[in-house]
C-alpha positions as CSV (number, residue, x, y, z in Angstrom):
1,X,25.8,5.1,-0.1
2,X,22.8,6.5,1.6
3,X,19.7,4.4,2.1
4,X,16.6,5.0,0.3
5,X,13.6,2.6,2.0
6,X,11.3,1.0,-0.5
7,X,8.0,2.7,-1.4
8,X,5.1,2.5,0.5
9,X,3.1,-0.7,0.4
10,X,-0.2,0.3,-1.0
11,X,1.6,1.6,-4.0
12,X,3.5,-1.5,-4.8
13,X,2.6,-5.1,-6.8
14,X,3.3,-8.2,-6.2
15,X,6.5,-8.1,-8.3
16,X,7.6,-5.0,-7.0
17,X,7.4,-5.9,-3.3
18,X,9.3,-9.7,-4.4
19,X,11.7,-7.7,-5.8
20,X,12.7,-5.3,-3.1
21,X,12.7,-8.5,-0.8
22,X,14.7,-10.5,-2.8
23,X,17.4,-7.4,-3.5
24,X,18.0,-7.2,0.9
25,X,21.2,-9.0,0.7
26,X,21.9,-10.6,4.0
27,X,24.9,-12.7,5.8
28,X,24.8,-16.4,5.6
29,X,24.1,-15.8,9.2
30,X,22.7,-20.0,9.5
31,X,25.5,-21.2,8.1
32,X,28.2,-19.5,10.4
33,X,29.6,-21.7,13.3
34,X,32.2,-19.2,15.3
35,X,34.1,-20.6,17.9
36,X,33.5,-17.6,20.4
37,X,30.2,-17.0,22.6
38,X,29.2,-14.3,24.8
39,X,26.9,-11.8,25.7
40,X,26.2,-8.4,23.4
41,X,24.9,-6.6,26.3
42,X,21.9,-5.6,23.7
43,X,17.8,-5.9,24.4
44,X,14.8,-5.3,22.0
45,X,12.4,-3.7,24.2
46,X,8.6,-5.0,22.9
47,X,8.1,-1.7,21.2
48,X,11.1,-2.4,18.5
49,X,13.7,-0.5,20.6
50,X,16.6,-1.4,20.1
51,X,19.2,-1.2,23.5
52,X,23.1,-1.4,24.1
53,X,24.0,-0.9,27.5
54,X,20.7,0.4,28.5
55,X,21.2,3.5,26.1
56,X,18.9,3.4,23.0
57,X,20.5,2.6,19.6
58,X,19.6,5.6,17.8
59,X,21.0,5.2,14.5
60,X,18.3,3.2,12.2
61,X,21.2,1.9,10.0
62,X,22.7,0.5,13.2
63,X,19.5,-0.8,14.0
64,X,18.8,-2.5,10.3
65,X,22.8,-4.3,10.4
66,X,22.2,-5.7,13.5
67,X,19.1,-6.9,12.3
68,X,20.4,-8.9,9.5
69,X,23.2,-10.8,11.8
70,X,19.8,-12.4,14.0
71,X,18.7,-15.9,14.5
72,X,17.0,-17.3,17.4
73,X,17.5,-21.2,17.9
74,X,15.2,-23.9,18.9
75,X,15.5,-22.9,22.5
76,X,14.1,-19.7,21.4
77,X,17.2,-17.4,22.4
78,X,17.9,-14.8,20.1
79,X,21.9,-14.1,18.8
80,X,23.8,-11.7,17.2
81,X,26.0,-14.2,14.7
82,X,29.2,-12.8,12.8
83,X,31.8,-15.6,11.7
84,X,33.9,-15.3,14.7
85,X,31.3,-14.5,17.1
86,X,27.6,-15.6,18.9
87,X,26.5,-12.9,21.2
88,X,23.2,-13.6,22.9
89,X,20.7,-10.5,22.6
90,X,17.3,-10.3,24.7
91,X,14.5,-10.0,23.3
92,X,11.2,-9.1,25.4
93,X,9.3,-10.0,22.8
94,X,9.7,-10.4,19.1
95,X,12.8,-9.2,17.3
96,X,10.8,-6.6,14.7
97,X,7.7,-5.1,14.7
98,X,5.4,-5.3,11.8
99,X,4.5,-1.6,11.2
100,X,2.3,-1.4,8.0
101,X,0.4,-4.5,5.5
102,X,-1.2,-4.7,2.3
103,X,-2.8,-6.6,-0.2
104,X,-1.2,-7.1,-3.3
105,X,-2.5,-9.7,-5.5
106,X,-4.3,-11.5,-3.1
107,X,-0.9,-11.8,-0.7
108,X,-0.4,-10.2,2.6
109,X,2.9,-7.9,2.5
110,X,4.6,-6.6,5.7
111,X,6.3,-3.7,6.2
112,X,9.0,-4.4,9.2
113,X,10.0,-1.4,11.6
114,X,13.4,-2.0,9.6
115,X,11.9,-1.0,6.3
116,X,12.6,-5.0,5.2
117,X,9.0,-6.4,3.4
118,X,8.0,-9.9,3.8
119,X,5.0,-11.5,2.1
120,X,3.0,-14.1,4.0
121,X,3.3,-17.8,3.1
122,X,4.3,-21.1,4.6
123,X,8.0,-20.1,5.3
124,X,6.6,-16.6,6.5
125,X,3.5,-17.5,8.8
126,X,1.0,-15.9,10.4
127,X,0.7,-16.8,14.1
128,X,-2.1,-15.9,16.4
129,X,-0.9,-16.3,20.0
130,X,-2.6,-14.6,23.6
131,X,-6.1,-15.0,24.6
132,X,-9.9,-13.8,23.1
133,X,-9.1,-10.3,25.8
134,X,-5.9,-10.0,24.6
135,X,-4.6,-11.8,21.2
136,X,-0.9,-11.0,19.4
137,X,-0.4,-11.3,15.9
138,X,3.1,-12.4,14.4
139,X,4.9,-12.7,11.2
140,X,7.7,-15.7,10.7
141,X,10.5,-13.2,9.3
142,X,13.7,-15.2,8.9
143,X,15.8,-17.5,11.0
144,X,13.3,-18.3,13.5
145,X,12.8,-14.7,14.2
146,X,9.4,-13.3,14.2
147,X,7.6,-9.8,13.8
148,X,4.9,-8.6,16.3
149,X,2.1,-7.0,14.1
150,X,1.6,-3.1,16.0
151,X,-2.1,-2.4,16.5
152,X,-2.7,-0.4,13.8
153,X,-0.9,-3.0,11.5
154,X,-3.7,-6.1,13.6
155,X,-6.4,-3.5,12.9
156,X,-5.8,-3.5,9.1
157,X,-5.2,-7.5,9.0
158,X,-8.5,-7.1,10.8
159,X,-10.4,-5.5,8.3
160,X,-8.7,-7.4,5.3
161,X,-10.2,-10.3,7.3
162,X,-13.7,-9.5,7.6
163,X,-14.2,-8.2,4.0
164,X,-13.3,-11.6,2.8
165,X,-15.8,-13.1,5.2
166,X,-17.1,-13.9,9.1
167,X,-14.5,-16.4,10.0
168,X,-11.0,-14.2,10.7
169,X,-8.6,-16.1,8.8
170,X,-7.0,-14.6,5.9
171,X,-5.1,-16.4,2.7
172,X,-1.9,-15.1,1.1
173,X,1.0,-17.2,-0.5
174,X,-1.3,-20.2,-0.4
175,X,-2.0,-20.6,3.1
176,X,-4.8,-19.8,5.2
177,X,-4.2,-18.2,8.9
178,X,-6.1,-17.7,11.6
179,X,-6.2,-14.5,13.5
180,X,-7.6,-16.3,16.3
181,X,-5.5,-17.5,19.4
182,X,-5.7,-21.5,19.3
């Protein structure tokens, strides 16, 4: 079955966007507890690319199954979890890269570099992290995994910010977040 990514994000209502998040089926990935650990010779580069073996993964769908087998624990170390299997993965950064938001009924929806959509709320947070010279934006995704808002994806957040006032801190899901580093 081929994939058809959802529609573009300006386009989209509230409903619309909870719906296409809610129909991304994923593996009970938390609840697996395989028996076998190792290494999956894979990195995430900090610009979303993905690596096996030093050679890009070029095929997105690879890209977007992988994807849904990630968790990253309390020691912050990102795995690759099937039933039988926990391979650690490096990550230089954050595991996705937010690529696009919008405002849809007063809530902040994402746009991942693997097509998934994730509104903003407490169990999707906004985190400002860096310095005044040099802040970083990221999204709570899933699984203690986290998104790393591109600058063109910060600059829109920006804007969305400053039309609703002088103090950058945006709302969406019921929560207000700072875009300022703490």
């Amino acid at each position: 079955m081929p994939y058809n990514p959802p529609p573009e994000l300006a386009g989209m209502s509230l409903a619309q966007i909870a719906e296409a998040v809610e129909a991304r089926k994923l593996p009970p990935v938390e609840r697996w507890t395989p028996a076998e650990s190792g290494e999956s010779h894979m990195r995430i580069l900090a610009d979303g690319t993905w690596l096996h073996e030093g050679s890009p993964i070029t095929r997105t769908a690879m890209v977007r199954a992988f994807s849904g087998l990630l968790l990253r624990d309390d020691e912050r170390q990102h795995w690759l979890v099937t039933p039988h299997q926990k391979l650690a993965i490096e990550v230089e950064d954050a595991a996705f890269i937010a690529t696009d938001v919008s405002v849809a009924e007063g809530n902040l929806a994402f746009r991942l570099n693997t097509d998934e959509l994730v509104i903003a709320d407490r169990d999707h947070p906004l985190r400002a992290a860096g310095d005044a010279e040099s802040p970083a934006l990221y999204l709570g995704v899933r699984r203690g995994c986290e998104a790393r808002l591109n600058r063109s994806t910060y600059e829109q957040l920006a804007q969305i910010a400053l039309e609703s006032g002088d103090d950058w801190t945006v709302e969406s899901g019921g929560e207000t977040f700072s875009l300022l580093p703490a």
